[in-house]
C-alpha positions in Angstrom: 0.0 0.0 0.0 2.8 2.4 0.6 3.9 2.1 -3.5 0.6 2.8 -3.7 0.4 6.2 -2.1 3.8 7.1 -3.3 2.0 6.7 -6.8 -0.6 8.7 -6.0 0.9 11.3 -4.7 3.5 12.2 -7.2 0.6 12.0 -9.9 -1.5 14.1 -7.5 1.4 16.6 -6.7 1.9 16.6 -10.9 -1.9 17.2 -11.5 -2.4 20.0 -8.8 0.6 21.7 -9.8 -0.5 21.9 -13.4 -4.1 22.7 -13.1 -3.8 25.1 -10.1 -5.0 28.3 -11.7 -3.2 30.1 -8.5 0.2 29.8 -10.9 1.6 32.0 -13.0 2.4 29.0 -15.8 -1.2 27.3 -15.6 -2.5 26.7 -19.2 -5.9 28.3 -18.3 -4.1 31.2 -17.6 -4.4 32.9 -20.9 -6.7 30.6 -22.7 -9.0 33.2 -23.2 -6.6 35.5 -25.1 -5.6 32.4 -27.5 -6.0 32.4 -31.1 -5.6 29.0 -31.9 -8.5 27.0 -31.5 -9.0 23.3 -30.2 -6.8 21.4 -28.7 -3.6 24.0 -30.1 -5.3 26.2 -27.7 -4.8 23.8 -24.5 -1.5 21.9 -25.8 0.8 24.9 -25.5 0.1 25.6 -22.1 1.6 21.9 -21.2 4.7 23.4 -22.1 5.2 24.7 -18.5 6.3 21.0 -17.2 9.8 22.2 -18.5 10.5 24.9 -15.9 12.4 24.1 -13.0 9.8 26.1 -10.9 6.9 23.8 -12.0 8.9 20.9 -10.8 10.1 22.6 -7.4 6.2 23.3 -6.6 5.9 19.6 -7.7 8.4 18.2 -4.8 6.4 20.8 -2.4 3.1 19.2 -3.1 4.8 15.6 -3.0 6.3 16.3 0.6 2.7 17.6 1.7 0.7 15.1 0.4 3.6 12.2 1.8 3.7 13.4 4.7 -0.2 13.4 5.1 0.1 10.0 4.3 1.9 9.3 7.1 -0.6 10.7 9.8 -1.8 9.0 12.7 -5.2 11.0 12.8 -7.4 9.4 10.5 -9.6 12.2 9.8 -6.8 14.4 9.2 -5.4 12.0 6.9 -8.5 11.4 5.0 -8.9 15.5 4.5 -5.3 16.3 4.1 -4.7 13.1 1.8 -7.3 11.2 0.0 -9.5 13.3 -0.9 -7.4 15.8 -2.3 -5.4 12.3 -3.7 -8.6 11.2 -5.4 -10.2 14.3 -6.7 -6.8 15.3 -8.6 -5.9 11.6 -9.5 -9.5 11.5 -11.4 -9.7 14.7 -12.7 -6.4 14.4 -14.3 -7.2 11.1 -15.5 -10.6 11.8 -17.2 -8.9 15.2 -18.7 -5.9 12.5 -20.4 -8.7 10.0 -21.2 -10.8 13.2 -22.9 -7.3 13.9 -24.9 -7.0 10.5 -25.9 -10.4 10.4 -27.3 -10.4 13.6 -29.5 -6.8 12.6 -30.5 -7.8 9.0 -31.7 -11.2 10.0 -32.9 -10.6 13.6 -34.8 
């Protein structure tokens, strides 16, 4: 179980660090301004995973979200860790499954 919520947490830490519109490098940041339409629009925005700061707030979400993993509490560790585990883990995957999709079937 512990691979497990190592997994989940760097995918989560990922997710939340990408989608967060709190960032300066979050792809619906600007979207409204773009001139390119479908998915050009959104794909340029994932170009952010290639700044050091991204991955910096990625290893600060990862040593939250580990370290909530490790509480003795069990409500604070279902607050602090899997909800905030699941709702990123599923968002995330249904926006990559949506991706898929159009990709495979445009």
């Amino acid at each position: 179980m512990g691979h497990v919520k190592n997994i989940l947490s760097g995918l989560a830490a990922i997710f939340f660090a990408e989608f967060l519109p709190l960032f300066p490098w979050s792809p619906f940041k600007g979207m409204s301004e773009q001139k390119a339409t479908g998915l050009a629009a959104v794909a340029g925005g994932f170009a952010a995973i290639f700044s050091p700061l991204f991955w910096i707030v990625v290893i600060l979400f990862f040593v939250l979200f580990y370290g909530a993993s490790r509480l003795g509490n069990r409500f604070l560790r279902i607050l602090l860790f899997w909800i905030p585990i699941l709702l990123a883990s599923t968002l995330g995957g249904a926006l990559f499954a949506l991706f898929a999709y159009v990709l495979i079937h445009h």
